[in-house]
C-alpha positions in Angstrom: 63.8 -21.9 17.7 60.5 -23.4 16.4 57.2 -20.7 17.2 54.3 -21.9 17.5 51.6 -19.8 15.3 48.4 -18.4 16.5 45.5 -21.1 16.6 42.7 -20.9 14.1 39.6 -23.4 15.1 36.5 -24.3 13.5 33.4 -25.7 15.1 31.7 -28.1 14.0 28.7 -28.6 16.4 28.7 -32.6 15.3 28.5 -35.9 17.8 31.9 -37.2 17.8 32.9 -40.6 16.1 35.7 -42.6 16.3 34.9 -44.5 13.4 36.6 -41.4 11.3 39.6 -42.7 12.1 39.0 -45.5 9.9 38.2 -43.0 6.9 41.3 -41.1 6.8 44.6 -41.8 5.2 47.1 -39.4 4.5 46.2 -39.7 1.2 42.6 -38.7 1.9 43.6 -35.6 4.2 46.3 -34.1 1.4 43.6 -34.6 -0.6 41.2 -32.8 0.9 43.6 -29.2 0.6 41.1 -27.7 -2.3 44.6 -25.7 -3.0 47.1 -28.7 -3.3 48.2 -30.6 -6.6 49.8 -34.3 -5.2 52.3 -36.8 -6.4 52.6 -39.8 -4.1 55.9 -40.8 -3.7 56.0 -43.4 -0.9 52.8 -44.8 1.3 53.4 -41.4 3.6 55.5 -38.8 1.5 54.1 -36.6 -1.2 55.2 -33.7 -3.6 53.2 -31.0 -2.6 52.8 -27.8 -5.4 50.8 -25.4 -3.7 48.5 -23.6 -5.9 47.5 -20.9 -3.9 51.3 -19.9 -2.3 52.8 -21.1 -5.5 55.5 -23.2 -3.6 56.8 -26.6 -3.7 58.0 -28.9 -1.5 57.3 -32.3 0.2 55.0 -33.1 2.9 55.5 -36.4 5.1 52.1 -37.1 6.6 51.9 -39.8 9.7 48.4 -40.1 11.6 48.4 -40.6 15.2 45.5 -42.1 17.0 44.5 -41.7 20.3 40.5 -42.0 21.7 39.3 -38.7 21.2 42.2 -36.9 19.4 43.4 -36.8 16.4 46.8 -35.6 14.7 48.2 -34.7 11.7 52.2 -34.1 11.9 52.7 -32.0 7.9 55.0 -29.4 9.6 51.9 -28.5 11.5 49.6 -29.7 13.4 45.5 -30.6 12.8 43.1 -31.7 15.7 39.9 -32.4 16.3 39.0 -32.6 19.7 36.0 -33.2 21.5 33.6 -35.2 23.0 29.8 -35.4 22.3 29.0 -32.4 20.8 31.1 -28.8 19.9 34.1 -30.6 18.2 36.7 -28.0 17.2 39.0 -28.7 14.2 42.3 -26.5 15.2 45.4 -26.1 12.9 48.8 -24.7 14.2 52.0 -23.9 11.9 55.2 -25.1 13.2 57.4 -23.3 13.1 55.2 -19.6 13.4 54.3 -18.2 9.7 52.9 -14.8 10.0 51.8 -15.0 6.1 48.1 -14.5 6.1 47.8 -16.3 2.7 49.6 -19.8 3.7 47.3 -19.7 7.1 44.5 -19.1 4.8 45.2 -21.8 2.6 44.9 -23.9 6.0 41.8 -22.6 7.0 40.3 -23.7 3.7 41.9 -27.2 4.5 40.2 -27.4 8.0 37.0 -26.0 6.3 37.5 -29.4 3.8 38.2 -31.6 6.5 35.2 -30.1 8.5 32.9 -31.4 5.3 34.2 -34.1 4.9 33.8 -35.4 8.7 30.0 -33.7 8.4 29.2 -36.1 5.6 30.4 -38.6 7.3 28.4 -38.4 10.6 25.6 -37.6 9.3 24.3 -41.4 8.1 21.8 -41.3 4.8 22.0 -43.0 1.2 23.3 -39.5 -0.1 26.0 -39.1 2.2 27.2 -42.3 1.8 27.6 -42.0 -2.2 29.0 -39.0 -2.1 32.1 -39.9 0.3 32.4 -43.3 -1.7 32.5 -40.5 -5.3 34.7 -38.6 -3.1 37.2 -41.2 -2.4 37.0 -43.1 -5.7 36.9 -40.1 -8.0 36.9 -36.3 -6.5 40.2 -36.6 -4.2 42.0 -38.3 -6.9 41.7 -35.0 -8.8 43.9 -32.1 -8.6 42.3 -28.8 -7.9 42.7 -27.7 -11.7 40.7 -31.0 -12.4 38.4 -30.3 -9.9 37.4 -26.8 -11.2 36.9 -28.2 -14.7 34.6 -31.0 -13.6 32.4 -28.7 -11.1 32.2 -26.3 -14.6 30.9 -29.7 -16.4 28.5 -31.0 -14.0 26.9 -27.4 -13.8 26.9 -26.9 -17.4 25.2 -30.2 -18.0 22.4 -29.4 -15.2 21.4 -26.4 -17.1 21.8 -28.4 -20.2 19.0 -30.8 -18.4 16.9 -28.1 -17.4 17.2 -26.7 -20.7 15.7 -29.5 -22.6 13.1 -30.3 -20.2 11.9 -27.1 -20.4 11.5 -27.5 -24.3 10.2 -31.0 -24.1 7.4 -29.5 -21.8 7.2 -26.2 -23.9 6.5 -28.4 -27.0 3.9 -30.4 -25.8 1.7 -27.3 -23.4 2.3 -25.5 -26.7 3.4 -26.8 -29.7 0.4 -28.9 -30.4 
């Protein structure tokens, strides 16, 4: 007998958009689990190594679309419900895991989904590079990938800061 396990929600205080619909594939929602290394074996089925359980196994992901509600079937369930404002992202297990690492390893996944919907409601030149970076480069990456590259991008911003600071050191003082 399948249990259903306690509800975690998230709010996200954002208009509602049915145009997000449009945005997310199954690909793009595994993807956005920061925990989750993918292999995609058909349009809908992936291998799934969990990086923060340390399991394997694999996850058949179908989307379900109805006005205001959205559903992700991966042995659990994701929402978002709502209508103009006070959206709540909700995730249940099915069947009932009481193991307070895998429900946070979801959480972190709502939290990612949460972003991801943020940036794209909220309509400006920088939001809209970033979700075309994320879908063309970032959620391609595994995690492992993704840690590496976040170490690289900071590194080369104090690299930048660096310099400039002795390109403008040189010529206040040097001369």
């Amino acid at each position: 007998m399948d249990f259903l396990s306690p509800h975690i929600w998230h709010k996200t205080n954002l208009t509602w958009t049915t145009n997000i619909y449009s945005s997310f594939s199954p690909f793009v929602l595994a993807s956005l689990n920061p925990h989750w290394e993918l292999e995609q074996k058909e349009k809908n089925l992936f291998y799934v190594k969990d990086l923060l359980t340390e399991k394997e196994y694999e996850a058949k992901i179908n989307i379900s679309l109805w006005p205001e509600k959205f559903e992700l079937e991966l042995e659990n369930l994701v929402k978002i419900e709502g209508q103009k404002q006070n959206n709540k992202l909700e995730i249940r297990y099915i069947p009932y895991v009481d193991d307070e690492l895998f429900l946070k390893n979801f959480s972190y996944w709502i939290l990612s989904i949460r972003e991801y919907y943020r940036l794209f409601t909220q309509i400006n030149i920088f939001n809209k590079v970033w979700l075309w970076l994320m879908k063309s480069i970032w959620l391609k990456m595994s995690p492992k990938q993704r840690r590496i590259s976040h170490l690289i991008i900071k590194a080369t911003f104090v690299e930048i800061i660096l310099i400039a600071a002795l390109i403008i050191g040189y010529f206040y003082f040097g001369r």
